[in-house]
C-alpha positions in Angstrom: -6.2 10.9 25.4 -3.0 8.5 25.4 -2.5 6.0 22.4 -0.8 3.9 24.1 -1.7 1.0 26.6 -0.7 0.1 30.1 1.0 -3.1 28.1 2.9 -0.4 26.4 4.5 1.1 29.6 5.2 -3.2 30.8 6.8 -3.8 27.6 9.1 -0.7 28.2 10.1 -1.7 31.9 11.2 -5.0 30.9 13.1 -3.9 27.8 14.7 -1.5 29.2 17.4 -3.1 30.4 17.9 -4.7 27.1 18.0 -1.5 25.5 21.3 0.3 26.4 22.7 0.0 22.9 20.2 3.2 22.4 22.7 4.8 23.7 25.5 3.3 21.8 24.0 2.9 18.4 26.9 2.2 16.8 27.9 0.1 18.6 25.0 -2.2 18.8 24.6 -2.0 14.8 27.8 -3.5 14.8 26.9 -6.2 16.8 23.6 -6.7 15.1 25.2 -7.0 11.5 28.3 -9.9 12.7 25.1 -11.7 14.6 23.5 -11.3 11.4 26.3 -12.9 9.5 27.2 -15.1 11.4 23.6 -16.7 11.6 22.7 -16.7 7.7 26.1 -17.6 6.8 25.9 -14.6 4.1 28.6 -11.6 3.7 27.8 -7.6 3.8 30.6 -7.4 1.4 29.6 -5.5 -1.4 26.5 -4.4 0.5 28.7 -2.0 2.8 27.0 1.1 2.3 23.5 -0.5 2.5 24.7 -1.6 6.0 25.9 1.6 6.6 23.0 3.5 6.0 20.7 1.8 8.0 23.1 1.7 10.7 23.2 5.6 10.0 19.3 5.7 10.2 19.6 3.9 13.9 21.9 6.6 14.9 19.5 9.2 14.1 17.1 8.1 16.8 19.0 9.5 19.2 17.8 12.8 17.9 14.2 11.5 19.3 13.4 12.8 22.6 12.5 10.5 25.0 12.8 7.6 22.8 11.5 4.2 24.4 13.0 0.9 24.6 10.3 -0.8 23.2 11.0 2.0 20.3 14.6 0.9 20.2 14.2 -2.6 19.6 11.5 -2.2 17.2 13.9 0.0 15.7 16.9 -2.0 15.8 15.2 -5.3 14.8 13.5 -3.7 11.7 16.9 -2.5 10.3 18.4 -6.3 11.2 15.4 -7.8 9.2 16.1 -5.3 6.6 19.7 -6.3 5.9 18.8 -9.7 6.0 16.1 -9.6 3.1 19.1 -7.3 1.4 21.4 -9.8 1.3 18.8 -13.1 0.6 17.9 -11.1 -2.5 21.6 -10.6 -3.4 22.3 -14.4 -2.6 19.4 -16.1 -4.9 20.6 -13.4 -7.9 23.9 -14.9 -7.7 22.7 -18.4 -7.1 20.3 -18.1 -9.5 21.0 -15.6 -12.0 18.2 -16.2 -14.6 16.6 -14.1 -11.8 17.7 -11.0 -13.4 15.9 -12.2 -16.5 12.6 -11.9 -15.2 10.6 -8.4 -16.9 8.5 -6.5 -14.7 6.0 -5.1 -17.5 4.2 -1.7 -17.4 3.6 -1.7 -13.1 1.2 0.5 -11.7 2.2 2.7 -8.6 -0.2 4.0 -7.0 0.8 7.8 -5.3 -0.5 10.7 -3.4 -1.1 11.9 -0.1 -1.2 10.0 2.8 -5.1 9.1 3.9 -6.1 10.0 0.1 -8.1 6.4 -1.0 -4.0 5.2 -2.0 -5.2 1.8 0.3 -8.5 1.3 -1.9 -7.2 2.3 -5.1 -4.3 -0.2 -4.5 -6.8 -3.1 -3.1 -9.4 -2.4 -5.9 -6.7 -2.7 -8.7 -4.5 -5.6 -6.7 -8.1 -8.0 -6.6 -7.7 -8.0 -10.8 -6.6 -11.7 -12.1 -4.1 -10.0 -14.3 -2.7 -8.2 -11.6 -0.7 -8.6 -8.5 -0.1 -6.5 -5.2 2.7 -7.4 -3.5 2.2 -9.1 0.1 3.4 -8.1 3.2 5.1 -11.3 4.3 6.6 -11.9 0.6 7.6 -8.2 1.1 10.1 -8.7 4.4 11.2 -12.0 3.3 11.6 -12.0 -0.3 12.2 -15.5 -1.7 11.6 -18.3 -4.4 8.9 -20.7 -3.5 9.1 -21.9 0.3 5.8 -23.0 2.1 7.9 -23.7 5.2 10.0 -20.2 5.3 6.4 -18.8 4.6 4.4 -20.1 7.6 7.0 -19.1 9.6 7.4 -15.1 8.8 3.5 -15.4 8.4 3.4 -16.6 12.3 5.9 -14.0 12.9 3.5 -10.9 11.3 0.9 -12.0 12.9 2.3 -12.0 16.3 3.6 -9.0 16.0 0.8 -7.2 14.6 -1.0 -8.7 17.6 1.5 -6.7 19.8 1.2 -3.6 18.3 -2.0 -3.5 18.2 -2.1 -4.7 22.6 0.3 -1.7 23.0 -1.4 0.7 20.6 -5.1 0.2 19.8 -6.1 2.8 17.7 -3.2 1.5 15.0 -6.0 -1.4 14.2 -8.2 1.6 13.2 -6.2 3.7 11.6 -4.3 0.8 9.1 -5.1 -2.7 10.0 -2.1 -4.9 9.4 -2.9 -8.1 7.6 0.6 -10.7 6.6 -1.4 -12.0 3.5 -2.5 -9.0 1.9 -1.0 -6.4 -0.2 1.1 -3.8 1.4 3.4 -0.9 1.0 6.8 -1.0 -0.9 8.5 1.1 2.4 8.1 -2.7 3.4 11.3 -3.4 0.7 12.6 -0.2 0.6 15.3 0.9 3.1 15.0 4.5 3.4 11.8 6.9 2.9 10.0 9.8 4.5 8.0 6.7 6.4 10.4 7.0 9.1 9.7 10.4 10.3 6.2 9.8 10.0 6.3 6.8 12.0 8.6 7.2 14.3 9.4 11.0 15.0 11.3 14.1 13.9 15.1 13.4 13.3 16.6 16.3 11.5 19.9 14.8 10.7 18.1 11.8 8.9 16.0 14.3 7.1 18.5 16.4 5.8 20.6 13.5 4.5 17.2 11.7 2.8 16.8 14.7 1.0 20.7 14.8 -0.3 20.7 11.0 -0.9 20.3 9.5 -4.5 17.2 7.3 -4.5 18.1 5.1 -7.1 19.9 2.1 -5.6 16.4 1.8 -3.8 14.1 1.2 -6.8 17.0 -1.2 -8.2 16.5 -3.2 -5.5 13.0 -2.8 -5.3 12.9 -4.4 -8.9 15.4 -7.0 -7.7 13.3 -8.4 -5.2 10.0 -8.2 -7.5 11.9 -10.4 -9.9 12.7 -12.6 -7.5 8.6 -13.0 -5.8 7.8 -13.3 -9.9 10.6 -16.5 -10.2 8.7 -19.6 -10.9 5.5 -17.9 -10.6 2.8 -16.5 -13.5 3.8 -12.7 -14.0 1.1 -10.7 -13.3 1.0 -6.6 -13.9 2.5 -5.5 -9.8 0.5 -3.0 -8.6 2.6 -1.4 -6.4 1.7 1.3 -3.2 3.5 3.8 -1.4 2.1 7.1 -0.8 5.6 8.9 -0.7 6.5 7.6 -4.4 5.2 11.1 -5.4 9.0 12.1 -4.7 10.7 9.8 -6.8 8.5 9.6 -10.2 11.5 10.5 -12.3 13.6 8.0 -10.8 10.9 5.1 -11.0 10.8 6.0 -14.6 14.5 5.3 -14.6 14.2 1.7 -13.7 10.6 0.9 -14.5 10.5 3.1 -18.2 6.4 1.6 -18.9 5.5 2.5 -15.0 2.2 4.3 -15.0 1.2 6.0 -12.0 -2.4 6.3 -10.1 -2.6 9.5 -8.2 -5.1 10.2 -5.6 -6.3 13.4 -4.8 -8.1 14.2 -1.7 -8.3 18.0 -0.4 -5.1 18.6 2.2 -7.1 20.3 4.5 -8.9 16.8 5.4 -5.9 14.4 4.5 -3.4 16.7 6.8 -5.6 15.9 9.9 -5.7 12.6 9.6 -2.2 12.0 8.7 -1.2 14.3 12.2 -3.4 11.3 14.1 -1.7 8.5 12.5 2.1 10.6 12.9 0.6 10.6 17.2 -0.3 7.0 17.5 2.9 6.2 16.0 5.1 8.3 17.3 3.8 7.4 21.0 4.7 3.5 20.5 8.2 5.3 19.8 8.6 8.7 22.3 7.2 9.3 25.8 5.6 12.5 25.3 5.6 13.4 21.7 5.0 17.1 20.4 1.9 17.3 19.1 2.8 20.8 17.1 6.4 19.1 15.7 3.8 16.6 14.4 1.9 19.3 12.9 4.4 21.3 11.5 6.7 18.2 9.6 3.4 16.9 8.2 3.0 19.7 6.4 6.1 20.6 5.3 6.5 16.6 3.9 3.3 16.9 2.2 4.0 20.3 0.3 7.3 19.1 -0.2 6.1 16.0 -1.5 3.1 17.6 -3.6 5.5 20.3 -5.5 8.2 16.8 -6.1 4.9 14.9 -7.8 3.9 18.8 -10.1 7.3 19.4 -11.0 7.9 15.1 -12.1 4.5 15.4 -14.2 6.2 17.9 -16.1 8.4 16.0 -17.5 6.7 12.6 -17.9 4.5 11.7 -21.0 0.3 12.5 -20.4 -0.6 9.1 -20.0 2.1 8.1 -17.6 -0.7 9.7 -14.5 -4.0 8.7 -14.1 -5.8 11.0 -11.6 -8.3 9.5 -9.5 -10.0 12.1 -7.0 -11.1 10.4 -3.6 -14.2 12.0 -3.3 -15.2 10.7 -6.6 -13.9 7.4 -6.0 -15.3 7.0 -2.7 -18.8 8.3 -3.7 -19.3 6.0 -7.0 -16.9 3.5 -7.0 -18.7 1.0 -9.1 -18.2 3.9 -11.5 -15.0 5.0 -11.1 -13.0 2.2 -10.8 -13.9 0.2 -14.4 -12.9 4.3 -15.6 -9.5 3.5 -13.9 -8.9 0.3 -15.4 -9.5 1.5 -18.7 -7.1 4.3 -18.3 -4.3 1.8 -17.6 -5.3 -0.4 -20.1 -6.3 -3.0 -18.1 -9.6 -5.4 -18.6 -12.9 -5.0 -16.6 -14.9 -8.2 -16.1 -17.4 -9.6 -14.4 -15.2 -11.1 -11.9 -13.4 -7.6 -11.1 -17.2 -6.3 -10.5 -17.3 -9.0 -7.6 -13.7 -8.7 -6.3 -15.1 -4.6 -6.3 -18.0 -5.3 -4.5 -16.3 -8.1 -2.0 -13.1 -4.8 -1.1 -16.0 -2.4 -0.6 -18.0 -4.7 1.7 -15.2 -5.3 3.8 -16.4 -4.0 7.6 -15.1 -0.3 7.5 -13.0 0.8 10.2 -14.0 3.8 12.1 -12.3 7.6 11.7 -11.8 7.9 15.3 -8.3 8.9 14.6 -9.1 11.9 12.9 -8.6 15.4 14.7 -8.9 18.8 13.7 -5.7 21.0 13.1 -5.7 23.2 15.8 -4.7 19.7 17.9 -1.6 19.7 16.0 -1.1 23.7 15.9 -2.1 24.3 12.4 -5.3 26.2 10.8 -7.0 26.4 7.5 -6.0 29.3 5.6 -1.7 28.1 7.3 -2.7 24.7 5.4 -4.3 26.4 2.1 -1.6 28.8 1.9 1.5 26.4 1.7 -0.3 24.1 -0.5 -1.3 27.2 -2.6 -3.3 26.1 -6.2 -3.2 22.5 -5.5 -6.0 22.7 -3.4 -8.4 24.7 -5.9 -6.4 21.8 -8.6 -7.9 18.8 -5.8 -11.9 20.7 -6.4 -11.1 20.7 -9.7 -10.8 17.1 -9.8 -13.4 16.6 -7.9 -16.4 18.9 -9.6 -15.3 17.9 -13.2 -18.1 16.9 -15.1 -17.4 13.9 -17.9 
């Protein structure tokens, strides 16, 4: 079954002859930063190396077989909009200094696998008065208070996620798109495993993500939430990213009181769903993509990203993780989640009872998305084996009586 559309295969015909720089990545980077510059009046001076490392990430995609225009400017527009929130965020610091004043107090990140309840745990804990989930239009254009700015980028999300979901259906099912509600933080941050799951396998990026120090990232990521908290009532940000099981250490660096909420959700399951989501994706991007690639860097990004998350817990203090099992949580919820708010601390009223009840009654997509392994060349005891004990640690969570 194809995940893409016939609109898909229009789009690409009448990109494509807008999409040459492709094949000249560097070349069209270049072009896209001085454009860039020369637009916004603002200087990549002293940003260099952020520049230079998403222009690095562009290059990358010509390790993608069969990449599509449509792919390429997607690509190419995304790092240009990324730069751009770079260097507004930069601009209003040095405008606007008492910026850096602002204190992000004891945020919640919430971690684990992909397709592991990370999207309900963040909603459920977001919907709190105290708290505050990030949106997704504050996220790609990070500013101060500007209704006019706003309803722009708003119309702008909403257009586009009106596209994507014309060229790729099953995206609306698999994670709905929404500009006023609470989204990731790869929506701020520059680099992340995100791109190989959305896009496709690019070993070169891969390698140098894995060698690359992280920390700039989360700087900036507390940059710009100082910035959406400027002239607005600080609320506890409840932040979401699946992949922030790699960096807990280095979180802890720049956010010392970060607590983390980690979902757990067997691998067998989450794996199979995460290979569907990786094809839907990765078809928008690639002609023909390889559904056993997809197979095989799922699960070494998950292992890899499980043993990261063990080996940080080590050495961060008990109540720094909160584990919330997905079974559990998706079984009893009107018990589990007033548990997870007291393990961060946080107050229960009567008011998050509704907000519960108004997430959970949202219409719930379908799992159509969902395949077994063998579509993506894996089996059970390949999957149990590389995950080893975590996946007797997952029923252990799960079957524990309190």
């Amino acid at each position: 079954m194809s995940r893409t559309t016939l609109t898909a295969s229009v789009m690409n015909a009448l990109l494509a002859p807008a999409a040459g720089g492709r094949k000249r990545p560097e070349a069209a980077w270049e072009k896209a930063v001085a454009d860039l510059e020369q637009s916004t009046g603002w200087s990549t001076t002293g940003d260099e190396q952020f520049a230079a490392d998403l222009g690095f990430t562009l290059s990358r995609l010509t390790e993608i077989p069969g990449l599509t225009p449509f792919g390429w400017q997607a690509c190419l527009r995304d790092a240009k909009e990324r730069l751009e929130n770079r260097l507004r965020v930069r601009n209003l610091l040095e405008t606007r200094p008492e910026i850096a004043d602002e204190k992000i107090v004891d945020p919640v990140f919430v971690v684990g696998l992909p397709r592991t309840a990370t999207t309900l745990a963040h909603k459920v804990l977001a919907a709190s008065d105290d708290h505050r989930g990030p949106l997704l239009w504050e996220m790609v254009r990070a500013d101060l208070e500007n209704p006019e700015a706003e309803a722009k980028i708003i119309k702008a999300l909403d257009g586009g996620a009106k596209m994507v979901a014309k060229v790729a259906p099953s995206w609306e099912v698999i994670h709905p798109i929404r500009s006023r509600q609470p989204e990731e933080t790869m929506f701020v941050l520059p680099h992340g495993t995100y791109h190989l799951i959305l896009r496709g396998s690019m070993p070169g990026y891969r390698r140098w993500l894995g060698e690359r120090d992280t920390l700039p990232d989360f700087e900036y990521l507390k940059q710009t939430l100082q910035v959406l908290q400027h002239g607005r009532e600080p609320k506890r940000w409840i932040l979401k990213y699946p992949a922030h099981l790699n960096d807990m250490d280095t979180i802890r660096e720049v956010f010392p009181d970060a607590r983390f909420v980690w979902t757990h959700r067997d691998p067998t399951t989450a794996i199979g769903s995460l290979c569907s989501l990786m094809e839907t994706s990765w078809s928008m991007y690639q002609r023909r993509p390889d559904l056993r690639q997809i197979g095989q860097l799922a699960l070494e990004l998950l292992v890899e990203s499980v043993e990261k998350g063990r080996a940080s817990r080590l050495n961060l203090p008990t109540d720094a993780i909160v584990d919330v099992p997905y079974h559990r949580l998706n079984s009893d919820p009107h018990r589990e989640v007033p548990k997870l708010y007291e393990a961060l601390g946080a107050k229960w009223t009567g008011k998050d009872a509704m907000n519960l009840a108004n997430v959970l009654a949202r219409p719930q997509t379908d799992r159509r998305h969902e395949y077994g392994l063998s579509r993506y060349g894996l089996d059970l005891p390949t999957v149990e084996s590389a995950f080893g004990d975590y996946v007797r640690l997952v029923d252990s969570f799960n079957t524990k009586l309190e």
